[in-house]
GUZAGU-814729 format. One record per residue: x, y, z of N, C-alpha, C, O in turn; residue in three letters. Coordinates in pm, whole numbers, padded with zeros to 5 digits. Example, Ala and Ser with C-alpha at 12.3 -4.5 7.8 and 13.67 -1.06 7.14 Angstrom:
{npx 01319; npy -00569; npz 00780; capx 01230; capy -00450; capz 00780; cpx 01320; cpy -00330; cpz 00780; opx 01424; opy -00332; opz 00846; resn ALA}
{npx 01285; npy -00225; npz 00708; capx 01367; capy -00106; capz 00714; cpx 01290; cpy 00003; cpz 00787; opx 01341; opy 00114; opz 00804; resn SER}
//
This chain:
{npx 04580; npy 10061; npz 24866; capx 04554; capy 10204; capz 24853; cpx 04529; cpy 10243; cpz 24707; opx 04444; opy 10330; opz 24686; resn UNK}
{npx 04591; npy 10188; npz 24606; capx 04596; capy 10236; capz 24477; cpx 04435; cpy 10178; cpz 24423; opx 04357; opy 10243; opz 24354; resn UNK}
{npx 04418; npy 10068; npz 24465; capx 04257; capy 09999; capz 24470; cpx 04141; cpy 10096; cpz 24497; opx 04038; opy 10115; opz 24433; resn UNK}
{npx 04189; npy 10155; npz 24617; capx 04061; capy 10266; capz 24675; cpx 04060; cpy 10395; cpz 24559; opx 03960; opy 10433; opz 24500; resn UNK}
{npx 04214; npy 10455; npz 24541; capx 04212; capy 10563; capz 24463; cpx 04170; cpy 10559; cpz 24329; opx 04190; opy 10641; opz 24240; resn UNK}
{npx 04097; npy 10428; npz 24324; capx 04085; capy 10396; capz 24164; cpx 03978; cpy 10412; cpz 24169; opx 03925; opy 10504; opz 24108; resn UNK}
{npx 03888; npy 10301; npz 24268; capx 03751; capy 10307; capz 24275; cpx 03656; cpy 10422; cpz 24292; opx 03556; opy 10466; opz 24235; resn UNK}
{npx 03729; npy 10452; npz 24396; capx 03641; capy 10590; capz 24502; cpx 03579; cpy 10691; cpz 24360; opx 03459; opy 10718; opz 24356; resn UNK}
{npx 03661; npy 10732; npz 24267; capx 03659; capy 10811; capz 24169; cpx 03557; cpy 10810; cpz 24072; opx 03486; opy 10900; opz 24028; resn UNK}
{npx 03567; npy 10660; npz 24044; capx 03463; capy 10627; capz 23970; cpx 03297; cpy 10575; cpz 24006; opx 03187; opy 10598; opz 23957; resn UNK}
{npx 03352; npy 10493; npz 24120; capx 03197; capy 10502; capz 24186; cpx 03132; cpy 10639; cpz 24243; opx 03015; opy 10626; opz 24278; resn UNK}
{npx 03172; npy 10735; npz 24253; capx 03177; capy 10910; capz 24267; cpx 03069; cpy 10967; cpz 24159; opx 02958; opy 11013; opz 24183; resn UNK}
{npx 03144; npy 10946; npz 24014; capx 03088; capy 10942; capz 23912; cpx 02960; cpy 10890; cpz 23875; opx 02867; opy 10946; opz 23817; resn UNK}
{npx 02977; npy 10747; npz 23928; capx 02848; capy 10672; capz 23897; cpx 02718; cpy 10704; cpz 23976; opx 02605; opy 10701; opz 23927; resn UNK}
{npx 02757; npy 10741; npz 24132; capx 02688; capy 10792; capz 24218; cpx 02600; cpy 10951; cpz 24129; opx 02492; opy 10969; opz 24072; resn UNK}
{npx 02719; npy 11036; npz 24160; capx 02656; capy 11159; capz 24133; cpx 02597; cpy 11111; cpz 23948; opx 02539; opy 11217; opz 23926; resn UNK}
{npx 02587; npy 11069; npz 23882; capx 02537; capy 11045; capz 23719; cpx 02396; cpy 11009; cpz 23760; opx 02312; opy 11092; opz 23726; resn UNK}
{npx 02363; npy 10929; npz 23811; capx 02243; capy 10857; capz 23856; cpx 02162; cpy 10903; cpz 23952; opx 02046; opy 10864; opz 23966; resn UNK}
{npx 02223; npy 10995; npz 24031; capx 02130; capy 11067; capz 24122; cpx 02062; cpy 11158; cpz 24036; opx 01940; opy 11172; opz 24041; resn UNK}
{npx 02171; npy 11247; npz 23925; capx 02087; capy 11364; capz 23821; cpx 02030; cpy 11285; cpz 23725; opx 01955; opy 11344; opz 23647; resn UNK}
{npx 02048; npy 11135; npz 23705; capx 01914; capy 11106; capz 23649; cpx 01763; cpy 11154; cpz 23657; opx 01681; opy 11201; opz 23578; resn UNK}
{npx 01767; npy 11115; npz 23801; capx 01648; capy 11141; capz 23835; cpx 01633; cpy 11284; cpz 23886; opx 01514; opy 11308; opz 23904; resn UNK}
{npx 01720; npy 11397; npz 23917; capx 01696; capy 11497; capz 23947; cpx 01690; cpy 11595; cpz 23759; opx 01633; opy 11702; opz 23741; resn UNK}
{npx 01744; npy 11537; npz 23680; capx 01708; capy 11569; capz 23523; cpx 01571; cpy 11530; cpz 23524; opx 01497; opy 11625; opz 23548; resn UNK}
{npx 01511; npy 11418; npz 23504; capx 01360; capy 11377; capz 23500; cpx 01291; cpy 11492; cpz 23580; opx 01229; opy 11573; opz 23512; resn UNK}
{npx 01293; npy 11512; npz 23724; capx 01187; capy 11597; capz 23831; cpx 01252; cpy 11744; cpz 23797; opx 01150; opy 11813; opz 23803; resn UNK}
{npx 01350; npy 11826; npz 23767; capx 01379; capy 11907; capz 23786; cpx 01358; cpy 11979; cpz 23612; opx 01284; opy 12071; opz 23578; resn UNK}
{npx 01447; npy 11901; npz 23532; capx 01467; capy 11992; capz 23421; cpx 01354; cpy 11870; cpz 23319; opx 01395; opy 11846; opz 23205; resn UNK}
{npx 01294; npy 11838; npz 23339; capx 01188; capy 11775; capz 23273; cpx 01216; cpy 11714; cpz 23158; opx 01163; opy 11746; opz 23052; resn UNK}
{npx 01307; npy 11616; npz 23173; capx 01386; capy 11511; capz 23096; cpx 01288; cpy 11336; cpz 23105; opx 01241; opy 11286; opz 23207; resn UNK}
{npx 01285; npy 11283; npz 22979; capx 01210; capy 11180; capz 22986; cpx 01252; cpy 11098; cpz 23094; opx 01361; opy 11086; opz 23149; resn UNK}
{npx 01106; npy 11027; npz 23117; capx 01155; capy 10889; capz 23192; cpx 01290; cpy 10806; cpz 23175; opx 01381; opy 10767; opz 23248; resn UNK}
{npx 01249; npy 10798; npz 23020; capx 01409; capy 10674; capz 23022; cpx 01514; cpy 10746; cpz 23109; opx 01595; opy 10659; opz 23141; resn UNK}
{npx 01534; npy 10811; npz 23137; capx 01710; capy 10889; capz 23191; cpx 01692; cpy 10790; cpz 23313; opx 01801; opy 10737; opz 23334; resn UNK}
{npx 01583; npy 10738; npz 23414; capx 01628; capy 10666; capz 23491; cpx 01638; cpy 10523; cpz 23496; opx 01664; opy 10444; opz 23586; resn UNK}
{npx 01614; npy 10514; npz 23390; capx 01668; capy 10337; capz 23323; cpx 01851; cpy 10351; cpz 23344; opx 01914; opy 10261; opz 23399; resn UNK}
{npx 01917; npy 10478; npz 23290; capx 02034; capy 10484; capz 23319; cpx 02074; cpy 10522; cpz 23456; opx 02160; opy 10455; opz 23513; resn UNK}
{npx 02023; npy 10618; npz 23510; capx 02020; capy 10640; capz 23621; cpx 02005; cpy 10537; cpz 23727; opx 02080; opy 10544; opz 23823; resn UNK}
{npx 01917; npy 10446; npz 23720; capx 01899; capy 10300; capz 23821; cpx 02043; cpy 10214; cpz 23813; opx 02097; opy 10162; opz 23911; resn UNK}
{npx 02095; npy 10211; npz 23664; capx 02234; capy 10155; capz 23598; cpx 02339; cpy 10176; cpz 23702; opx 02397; opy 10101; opz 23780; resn UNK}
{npx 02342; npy 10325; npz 23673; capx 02450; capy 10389; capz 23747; cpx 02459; cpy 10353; cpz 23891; opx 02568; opy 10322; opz 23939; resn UNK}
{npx 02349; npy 10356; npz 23966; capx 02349; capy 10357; capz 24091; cpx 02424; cpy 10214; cpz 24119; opx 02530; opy 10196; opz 24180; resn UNK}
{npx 02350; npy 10132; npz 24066; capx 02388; capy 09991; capz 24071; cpx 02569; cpy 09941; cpz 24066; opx 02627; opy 09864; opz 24143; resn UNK}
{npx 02613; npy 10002; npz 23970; capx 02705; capy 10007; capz 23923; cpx 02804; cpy 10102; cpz 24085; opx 02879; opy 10044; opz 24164; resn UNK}
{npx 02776; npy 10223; npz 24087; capx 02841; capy 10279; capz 24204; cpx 02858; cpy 10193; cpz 24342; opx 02961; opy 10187; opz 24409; resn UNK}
{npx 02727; npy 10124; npz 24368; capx 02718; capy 09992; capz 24525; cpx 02833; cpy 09936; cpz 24471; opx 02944; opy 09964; opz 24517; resn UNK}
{npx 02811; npy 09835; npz 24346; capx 02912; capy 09749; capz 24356; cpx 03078; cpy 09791; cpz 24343; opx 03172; opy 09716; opz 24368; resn UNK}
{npx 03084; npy 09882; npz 24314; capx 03225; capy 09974; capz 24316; cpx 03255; cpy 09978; cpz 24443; opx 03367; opy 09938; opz 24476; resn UNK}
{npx 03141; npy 10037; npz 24570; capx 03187; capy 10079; capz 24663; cpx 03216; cpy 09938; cpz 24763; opx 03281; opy 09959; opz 24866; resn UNK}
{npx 03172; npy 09804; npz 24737; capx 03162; capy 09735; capz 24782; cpx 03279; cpy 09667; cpz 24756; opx 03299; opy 09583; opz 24842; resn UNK}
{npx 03387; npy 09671; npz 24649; capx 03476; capy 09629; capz 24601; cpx 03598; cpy 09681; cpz 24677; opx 03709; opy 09628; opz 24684; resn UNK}
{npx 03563; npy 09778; npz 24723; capx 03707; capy 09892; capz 24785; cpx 03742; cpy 09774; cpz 24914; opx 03663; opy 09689; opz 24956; resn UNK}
{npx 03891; npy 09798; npz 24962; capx 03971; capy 09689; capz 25046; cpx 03934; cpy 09757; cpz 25179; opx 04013; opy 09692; opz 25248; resn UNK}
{npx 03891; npy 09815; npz 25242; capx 03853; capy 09874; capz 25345; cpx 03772; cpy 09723; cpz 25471; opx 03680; opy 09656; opz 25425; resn UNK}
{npx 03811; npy 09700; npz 25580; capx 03762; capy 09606; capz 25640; cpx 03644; cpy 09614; cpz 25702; opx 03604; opy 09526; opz 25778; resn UNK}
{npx 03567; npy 09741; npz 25669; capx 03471; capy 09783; capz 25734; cpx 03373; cpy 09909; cpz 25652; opx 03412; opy 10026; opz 25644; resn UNK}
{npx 03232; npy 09856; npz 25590; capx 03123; capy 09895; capz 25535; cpx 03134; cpy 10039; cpz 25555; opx 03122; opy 10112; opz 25457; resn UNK}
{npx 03167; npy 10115; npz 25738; capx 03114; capy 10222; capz 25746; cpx 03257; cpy 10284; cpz 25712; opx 03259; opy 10392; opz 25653; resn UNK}
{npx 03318; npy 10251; npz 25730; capx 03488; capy 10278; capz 25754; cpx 03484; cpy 10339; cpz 25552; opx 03482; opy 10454; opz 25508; resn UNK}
{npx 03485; npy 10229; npz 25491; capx 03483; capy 10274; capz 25385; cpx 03380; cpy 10383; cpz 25278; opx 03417; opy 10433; opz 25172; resn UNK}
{npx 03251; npy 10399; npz 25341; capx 03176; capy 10470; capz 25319; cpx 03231; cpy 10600; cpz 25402; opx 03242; opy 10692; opz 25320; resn UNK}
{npx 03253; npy 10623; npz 25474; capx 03279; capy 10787; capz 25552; cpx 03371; cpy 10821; cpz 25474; opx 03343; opy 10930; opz 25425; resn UNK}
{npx 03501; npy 10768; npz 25427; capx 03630; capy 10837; capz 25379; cpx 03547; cpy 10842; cpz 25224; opx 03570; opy 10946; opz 25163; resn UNK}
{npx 03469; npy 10760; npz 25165; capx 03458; capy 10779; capz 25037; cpx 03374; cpy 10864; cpz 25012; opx 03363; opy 10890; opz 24892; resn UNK}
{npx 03291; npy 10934; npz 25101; capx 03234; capy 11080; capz 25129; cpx 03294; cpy 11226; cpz 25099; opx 03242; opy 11333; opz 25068; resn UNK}
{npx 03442; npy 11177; npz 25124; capx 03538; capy 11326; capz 25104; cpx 03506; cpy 11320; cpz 24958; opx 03450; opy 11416; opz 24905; resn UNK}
{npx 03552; npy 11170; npz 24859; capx 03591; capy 11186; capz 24720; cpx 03423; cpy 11216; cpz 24680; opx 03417; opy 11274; opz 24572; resn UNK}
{npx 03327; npy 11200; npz 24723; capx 03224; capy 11191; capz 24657; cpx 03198; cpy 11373; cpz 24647; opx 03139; opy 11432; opz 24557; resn UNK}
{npx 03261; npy 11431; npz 24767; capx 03234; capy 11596; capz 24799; cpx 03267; cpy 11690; cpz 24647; opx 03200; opy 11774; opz 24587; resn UNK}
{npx 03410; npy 11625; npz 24620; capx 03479; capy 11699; capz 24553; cpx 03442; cpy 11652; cpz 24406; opx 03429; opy 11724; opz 24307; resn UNK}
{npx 03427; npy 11520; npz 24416; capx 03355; capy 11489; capz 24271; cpx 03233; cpy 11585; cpz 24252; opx 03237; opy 11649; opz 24147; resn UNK}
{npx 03131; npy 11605; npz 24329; capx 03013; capy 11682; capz 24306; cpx 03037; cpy 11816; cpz 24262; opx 02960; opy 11868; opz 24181; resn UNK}
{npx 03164; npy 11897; npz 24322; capx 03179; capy 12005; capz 24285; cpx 03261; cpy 11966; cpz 24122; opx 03236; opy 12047; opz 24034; resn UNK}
{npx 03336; npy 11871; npz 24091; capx 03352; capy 11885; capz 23982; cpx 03255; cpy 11845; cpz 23854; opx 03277; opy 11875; opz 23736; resn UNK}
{npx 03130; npy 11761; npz 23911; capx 03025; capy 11766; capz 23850; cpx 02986; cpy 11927; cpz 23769; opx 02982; opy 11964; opz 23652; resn UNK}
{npx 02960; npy 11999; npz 23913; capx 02914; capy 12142; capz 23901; cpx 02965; cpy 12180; cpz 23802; opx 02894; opy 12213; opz 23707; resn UNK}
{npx 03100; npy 12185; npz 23795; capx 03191; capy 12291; capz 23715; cpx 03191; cpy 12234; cpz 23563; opx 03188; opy 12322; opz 23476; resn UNK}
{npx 03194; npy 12082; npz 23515; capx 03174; capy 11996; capz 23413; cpx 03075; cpy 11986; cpz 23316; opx 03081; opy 12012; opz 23195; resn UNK}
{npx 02960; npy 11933; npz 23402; capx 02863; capy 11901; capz 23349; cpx 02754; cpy 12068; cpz 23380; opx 02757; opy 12154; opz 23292; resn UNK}
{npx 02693; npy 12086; npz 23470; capx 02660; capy 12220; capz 23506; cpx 02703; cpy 12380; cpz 23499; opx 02622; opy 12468; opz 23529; resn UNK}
{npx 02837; npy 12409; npz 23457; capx 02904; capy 12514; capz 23407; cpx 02911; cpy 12621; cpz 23521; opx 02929; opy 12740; opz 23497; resn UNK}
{npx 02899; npy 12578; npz 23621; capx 02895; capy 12607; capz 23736; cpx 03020; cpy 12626; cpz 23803; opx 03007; opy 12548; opz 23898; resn UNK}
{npx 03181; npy 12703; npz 23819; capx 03260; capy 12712; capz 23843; cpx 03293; cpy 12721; cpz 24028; opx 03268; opy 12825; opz 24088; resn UNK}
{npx 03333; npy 12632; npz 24081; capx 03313; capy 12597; capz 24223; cpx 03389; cpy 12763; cpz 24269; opx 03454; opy 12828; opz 24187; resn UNK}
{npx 03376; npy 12789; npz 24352; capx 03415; capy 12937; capz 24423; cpx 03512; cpy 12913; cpz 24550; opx 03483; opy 12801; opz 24593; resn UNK}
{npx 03562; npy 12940; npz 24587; capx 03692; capy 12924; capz 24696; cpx 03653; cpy 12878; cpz 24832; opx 03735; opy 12834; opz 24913; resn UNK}
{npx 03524; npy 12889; npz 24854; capx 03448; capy 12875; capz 24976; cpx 03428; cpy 12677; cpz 24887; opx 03460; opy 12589; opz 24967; resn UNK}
{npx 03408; npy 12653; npz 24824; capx 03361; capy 12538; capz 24770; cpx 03491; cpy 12405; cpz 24742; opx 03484; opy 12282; opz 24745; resn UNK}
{npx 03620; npy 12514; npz 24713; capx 03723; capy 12420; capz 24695; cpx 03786; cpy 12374; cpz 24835; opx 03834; opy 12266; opz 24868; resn UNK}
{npx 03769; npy 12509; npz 24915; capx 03828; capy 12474; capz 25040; cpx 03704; cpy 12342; cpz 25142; opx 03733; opy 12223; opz 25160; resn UNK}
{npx 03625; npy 12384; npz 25173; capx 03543; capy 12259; capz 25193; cpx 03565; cpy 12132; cpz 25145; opx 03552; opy 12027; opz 25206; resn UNK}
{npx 03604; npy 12150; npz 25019; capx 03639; capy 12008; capz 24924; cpx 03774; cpy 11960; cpz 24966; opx 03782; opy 11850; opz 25020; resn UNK}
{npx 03868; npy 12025; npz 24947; capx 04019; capy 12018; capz 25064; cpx 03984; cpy 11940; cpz 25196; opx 04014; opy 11823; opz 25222; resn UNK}
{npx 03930; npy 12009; npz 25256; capx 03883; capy 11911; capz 25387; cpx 03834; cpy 11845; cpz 25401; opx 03832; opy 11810; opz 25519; resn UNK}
{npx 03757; npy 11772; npz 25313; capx 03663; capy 11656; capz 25319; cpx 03794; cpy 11567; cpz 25238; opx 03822; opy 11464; opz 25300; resn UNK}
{npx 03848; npy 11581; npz 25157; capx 03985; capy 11506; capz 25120; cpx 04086; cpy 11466; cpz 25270; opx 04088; opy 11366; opz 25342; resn UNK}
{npx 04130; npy 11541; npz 25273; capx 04209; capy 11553; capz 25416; cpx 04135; cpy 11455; cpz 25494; opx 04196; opy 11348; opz 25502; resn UNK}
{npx 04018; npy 11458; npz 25556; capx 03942; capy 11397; capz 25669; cpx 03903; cpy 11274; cpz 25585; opx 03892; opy 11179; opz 25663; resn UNK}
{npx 03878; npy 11236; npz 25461; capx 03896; capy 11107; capz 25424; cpx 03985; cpy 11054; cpz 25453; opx 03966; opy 10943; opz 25505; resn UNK}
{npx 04149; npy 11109; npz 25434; capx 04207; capy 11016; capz 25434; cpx 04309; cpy 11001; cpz 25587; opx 04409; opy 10930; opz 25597; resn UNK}
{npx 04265; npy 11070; npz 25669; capx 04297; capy 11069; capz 25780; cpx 04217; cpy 10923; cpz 25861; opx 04259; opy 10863; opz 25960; resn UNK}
{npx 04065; npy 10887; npz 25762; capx 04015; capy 10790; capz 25792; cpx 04102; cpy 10687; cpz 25730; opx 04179; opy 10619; opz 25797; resn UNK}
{npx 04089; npy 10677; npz 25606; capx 04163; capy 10540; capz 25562; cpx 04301; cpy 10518; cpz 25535; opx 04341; opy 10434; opz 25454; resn UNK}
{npx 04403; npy 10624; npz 25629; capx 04506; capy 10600; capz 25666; cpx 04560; cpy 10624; cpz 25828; opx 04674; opy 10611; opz 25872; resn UNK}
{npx 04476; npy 10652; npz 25874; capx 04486; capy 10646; capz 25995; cpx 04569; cpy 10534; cpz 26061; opx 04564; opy 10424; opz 26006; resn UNK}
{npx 04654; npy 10550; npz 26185; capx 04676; capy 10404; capz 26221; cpx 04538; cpy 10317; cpz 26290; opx 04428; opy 10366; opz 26317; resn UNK}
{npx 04569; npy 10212; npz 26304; capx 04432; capy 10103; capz 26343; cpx 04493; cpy 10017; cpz 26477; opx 04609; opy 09977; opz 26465; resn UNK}
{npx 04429; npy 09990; npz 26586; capx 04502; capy 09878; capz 26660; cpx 04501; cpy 09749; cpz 26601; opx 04559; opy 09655; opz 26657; resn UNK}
//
C-alpha cells in the first residue's frame, strides 16, 4: 500500500505535466520543444504506473484515476491559479473514496 501511495502521486504529476505539454504547444502557443518534455513525462508516468503492486493492469488503472482526479485539480490551483470550488473538491473526495474502495476492497 505505501508503494501505491507513493507512486500514484507522482505518476499523476507526470501524467498531467506532459499532457499540458502539448496542450501549452496547441493552446497557449508554446514552442515545439515543450513536447520533447512532454513525450519524457508521459513515458516516465507508464512506467510508474506499471510499477504499482496491483495484480491487475485495469484494477490498477481505475483506482489510480481517483489520484489522477484530484491531482488535476491541484494542477489547476498550482500551476493555473485556478482555485478548485467546492463542487470540484467534493467530486475529488469521491473519486478518492471510490479508488480506494477499489484497491482495498476485499478480493476472493
Amino acid at each position: 500500500m505505501v508503494k501505491t501511495v507513493l507512486l500514484y502521486p507522482i505518476a499523476a504529476i507526470a501524467e498531467i505535466g506532459g499532457c499540458f505539454a502539448l496542450w501549452a504547444v496547441i493552446r497557449l502557443d508554446r514552442s515545439p520543444l515543450w513536447l520533447v518534455a512532454g513525450m519524457a513525462a508521459l513515458l516516465l508516468f507508464a512506467v510508474l504506473l506499471a510499477f504499482t503492486p496491483a495484480d491487475n493492469a485495469g484494477r490498477a488503472f481505475a483506482a489510480y484515476g481517483g489520484v489522477y482526479i484530484v491531482a488535476s485539480l491541484a494542477w489547476l490551483w498550482a500551476v493555473e491559479g485556478v482555485r478548485p470550488d467546492r463542487w470540484d473538491a467534493s467530486g475529488g473526495l469521491l473519486c478518492l473514496i471510490g479508488a480506494g474502495v477499489i484497491l482495498l476492497g476485499p478480493r476472493d
